[in-house]
C-alpha positions in Angstrom: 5.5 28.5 -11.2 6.1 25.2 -13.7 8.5 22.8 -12.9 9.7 19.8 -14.7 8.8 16.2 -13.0 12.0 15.4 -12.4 12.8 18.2 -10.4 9.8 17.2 -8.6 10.9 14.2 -8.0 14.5 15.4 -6.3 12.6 17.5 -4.3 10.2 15.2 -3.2 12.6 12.5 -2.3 14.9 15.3 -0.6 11.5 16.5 1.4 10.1 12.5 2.2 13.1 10.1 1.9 11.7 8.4 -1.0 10.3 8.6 -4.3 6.5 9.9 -5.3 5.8 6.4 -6.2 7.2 4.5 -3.3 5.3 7.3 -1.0 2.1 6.5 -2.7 2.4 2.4 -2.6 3.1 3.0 0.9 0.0 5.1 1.4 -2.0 2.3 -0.3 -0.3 -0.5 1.8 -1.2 1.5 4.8 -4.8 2.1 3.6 -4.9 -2.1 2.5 -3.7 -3.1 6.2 -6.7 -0.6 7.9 -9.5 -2.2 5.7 -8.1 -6.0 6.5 -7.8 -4.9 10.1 -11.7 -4.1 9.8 -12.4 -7.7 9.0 -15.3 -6.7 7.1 -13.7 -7.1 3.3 -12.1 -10.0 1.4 -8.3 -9.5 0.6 -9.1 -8.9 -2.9 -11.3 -6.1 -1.9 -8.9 -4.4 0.6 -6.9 -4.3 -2.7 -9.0 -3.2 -5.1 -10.1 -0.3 -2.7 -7.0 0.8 -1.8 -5.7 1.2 -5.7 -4.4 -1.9 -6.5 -5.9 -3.3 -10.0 -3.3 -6.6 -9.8 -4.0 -8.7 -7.3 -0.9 -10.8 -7.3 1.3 -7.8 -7.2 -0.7 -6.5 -4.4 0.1 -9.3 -2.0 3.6 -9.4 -3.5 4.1 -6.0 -2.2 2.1 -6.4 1.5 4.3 -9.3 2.3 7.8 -7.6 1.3 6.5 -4.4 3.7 5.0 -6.6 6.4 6.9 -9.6 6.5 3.3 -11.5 6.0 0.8 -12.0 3.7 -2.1 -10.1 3.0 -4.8 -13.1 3.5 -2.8 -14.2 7.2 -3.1 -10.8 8.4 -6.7 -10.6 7.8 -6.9 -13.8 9.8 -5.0 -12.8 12.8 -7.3 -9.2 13.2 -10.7 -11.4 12.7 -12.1 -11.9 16.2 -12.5 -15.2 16.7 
C-alpha cells in the first residue's frame, strides 16, 4: 500500500504528537546529549555524530530544548 507524504505526515503527527521532522531532531538531540554526557567527544563531534552537519544550528537547537548550551553541558557531566 502507497501513500502520499503528506498523509504520512497527518498520521504521524496524530500517532507521535509532532511532525517526522521535529521527532527526528529530537532523536538527534537526545543522541547529542548521551555522547556529551560520555565526556569522551568535543561538542563539535557530539554533533557531527548525531547528524548535524551545521554546527551553529546544532547548538541553536540543544539550548532551545535544554535551556543550556551544548559546550556547558559537556562541562557539567565531565568528572572533575
Amino acid at each position: 500500500m502507497r501513500i502520499s507524504f503528506s498523509h504520512f505526515r497527518r498520521k504521524f503527527r496524530e500517532l507521535n504528537g509532532r511532525a517526522p521532522h521535529d521527532h527526528l531532531i529530537n532523536c538527534r538531540l537526545k543522541k547529542a546529549m548521551n555522547l556529551l554526557r560520555g565526556g569522551t567527544l568535543s561538542v563539535k563531534e557530539a554533533a557531527s555524530d548525531s547528524g548535524f552537519c551545521d554546527y551553529p544550528h546544532f547548538c541553536k537547537l540543544f539550548r532551545k530544548n535544554f535551556g543550556i548550551s551544548p559546550g556547558r553541558y559537556s562541562k557539567m557531566r565531565k568528572p572533575c
